[in-house]
C-alpha positions, 0 to 999 in steps of 0.5 A: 500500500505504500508504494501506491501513496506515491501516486496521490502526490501532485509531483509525481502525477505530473512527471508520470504526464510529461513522460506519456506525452513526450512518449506520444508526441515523439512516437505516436505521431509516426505510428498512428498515420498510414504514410502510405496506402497499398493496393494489389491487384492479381491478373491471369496471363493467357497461360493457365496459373500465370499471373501479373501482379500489380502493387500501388503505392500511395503516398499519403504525404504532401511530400515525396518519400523514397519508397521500396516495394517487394513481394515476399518469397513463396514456395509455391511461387515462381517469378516468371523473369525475376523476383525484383525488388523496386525502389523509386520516388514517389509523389503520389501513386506508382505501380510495380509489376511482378509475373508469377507462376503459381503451383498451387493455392498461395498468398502473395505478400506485397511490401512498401517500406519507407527508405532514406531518399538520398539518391533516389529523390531528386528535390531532397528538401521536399522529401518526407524525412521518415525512414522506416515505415512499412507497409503490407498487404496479402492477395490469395491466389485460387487455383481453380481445377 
């Protein structure tokens, strides 16, 4: 019982508010907003458990941010020419392209991960100076008989 007095005096009330807030302004600023916006979409080719892949990237932002997009490795996935990972500038939206040949019934995972931008965005002093951030979504891929 003692230990809880602690919390009944007014200066340690208000140091415990502080640490929260400064916990909030300096890490859940960046956790709670989506800077980027993912959207796949899975296209048959002519020959039958082939696929195209397309992944948009969104960026939420007013500023541009390097962006790195992939897909991650499946067993019962092929990539038709190689399995590559993108990186790019991005203002608004791009789109990266994958050709798969799938075995059997699968779950393809895109991924879009926020990158330092030195070399890949042209105006640096109008990119977003996050790094880090990574975004996912999943697409099952059905095989029908």
């Amino acid at each position: 019982m003692p230990s809880l007095q602690v919390l009944y005096q007014p200066r340690a009330v208000m140091h415990f508010l502080i640490v929260c807030l400064i916990l909030e302004t300096a890490h859940g600023r960046i956790i709670w907003r989506n800077l980027l916006s993912l959207n796949m979409k899975i296209s048959p080719m002519n020959n039958a458990n082939q696929f195209e892949v397309k992944l948009s990237v969104t960026n939420n932002e007013n500023k541009c941010m390097a962006v790195r997009a992939s897909t991650k490795d499946n067993s019962y996935i092929t990539y038709l020419s190689t399995h590559a990972t993108y990186t790019s500038c991005i203002c608004t939206t791009d789109d990266f392209f994958w050709k798969i040949q799938v075995s059997a019934n699968a779950v393809i995972q895109g991924k879009a991960e926020v990158v330092p931008a030195k070399g890949i965005c042209p105006d640096l002093e109008n990119v977003f100076p996050t790094t880090g951030y990574i975004g996912t979504i999943t697409h099952e891929i059905i095989l029908t008989p």
